[in-house]
VOLUM-936945 format. One record per residue (C-alpha): y, z, x. Coordinates in steps of 0.2 Angstrom, whole numbers, plus 2048, in hexadecimal, padded with zeros to 3 digits. Last residue first. Layout:
BEGIN
YZX/...
# end
This chain:
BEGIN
7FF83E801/7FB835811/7EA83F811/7E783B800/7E6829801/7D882C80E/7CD837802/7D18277F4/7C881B7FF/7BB826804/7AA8217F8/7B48107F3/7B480D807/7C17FD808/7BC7EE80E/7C97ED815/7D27F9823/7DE80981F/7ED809828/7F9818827/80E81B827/812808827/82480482E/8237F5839/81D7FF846/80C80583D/8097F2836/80C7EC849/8007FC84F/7F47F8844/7F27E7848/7F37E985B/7E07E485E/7D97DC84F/7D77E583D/7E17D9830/7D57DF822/7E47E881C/7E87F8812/7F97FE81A/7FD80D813/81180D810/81682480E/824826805/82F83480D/83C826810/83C81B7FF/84D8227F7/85581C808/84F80B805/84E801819/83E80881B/8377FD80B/8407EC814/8347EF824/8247F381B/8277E3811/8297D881F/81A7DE828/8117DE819/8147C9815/8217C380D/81E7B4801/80E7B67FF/8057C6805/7F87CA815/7FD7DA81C/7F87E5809/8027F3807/7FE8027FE/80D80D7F8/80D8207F6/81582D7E9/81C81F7E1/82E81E7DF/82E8137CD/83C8067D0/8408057E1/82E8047E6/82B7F77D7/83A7EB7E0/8327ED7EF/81F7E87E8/8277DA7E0/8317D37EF/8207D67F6/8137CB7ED/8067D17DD/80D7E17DC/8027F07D3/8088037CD/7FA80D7CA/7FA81F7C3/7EF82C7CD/7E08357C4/7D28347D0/7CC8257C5/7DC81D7C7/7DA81B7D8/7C78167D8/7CD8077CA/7DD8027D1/7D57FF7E4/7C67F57DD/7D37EA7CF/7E17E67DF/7D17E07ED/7CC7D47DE/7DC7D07DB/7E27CC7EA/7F67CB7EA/7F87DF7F1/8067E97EF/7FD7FB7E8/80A8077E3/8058177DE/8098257D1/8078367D0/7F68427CF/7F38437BE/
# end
């Protein structure tokens, strides 16, 4: 077993794909359908990492990359955006609003989980 991550991410579709190859390598999943959700599941289980979708109801990534900076207990946890937002600037808001990576959808499923790793 590798540890466990936190996937915030309200598609389900885009949720199910990302669980499945992580899981497969061995990791334990935590998902958030929204962001007060996915803050409240950081707080609660410390993943080793959290994945976070830009485009959420309620509060969308930016916001939620902000408030997880703001948790002490959450400051060597690396946020990995994983967006489809991919104009220019995109990365670098996501990036300044606290995320420590940005992977773009689709994802790769053959290098998906190598690029999980390297935030690890």
């Amino acid at each position: 077993m590798n540890g466990t991550l936190l996937i915030i991410e309200d598609n389900q579709q885009n949720l199910y794909m990302m669980r499945f190859l992580l899981e497969k390598s061995g990791f334990t999943v935590v998902g958030a359908e929204n962001g007060r959700d996915g803050i409240d599941k950081a707080l609660c289980h410390k993943p080793l990492a959290i994945l976070l979708d830009i485009q959420l109801p309620e509060m969308d990534g930016y916001a939620v990359a902000a408030e997880l900076k703001k948790h002490r207990e959450l400051d060597e946890v690396p946020i990995i955006a994983v967006t489809s937002y991919a104009m220019v600037g995109d990365r670098e808001r996501i990036l300044a609003a606290g995320a420590t990576g940005y992977i773009e959808k689709p994802i790769d499923p053959e290098t998906f989980v190598g690029e999980i790793r390297k935030y690890l």
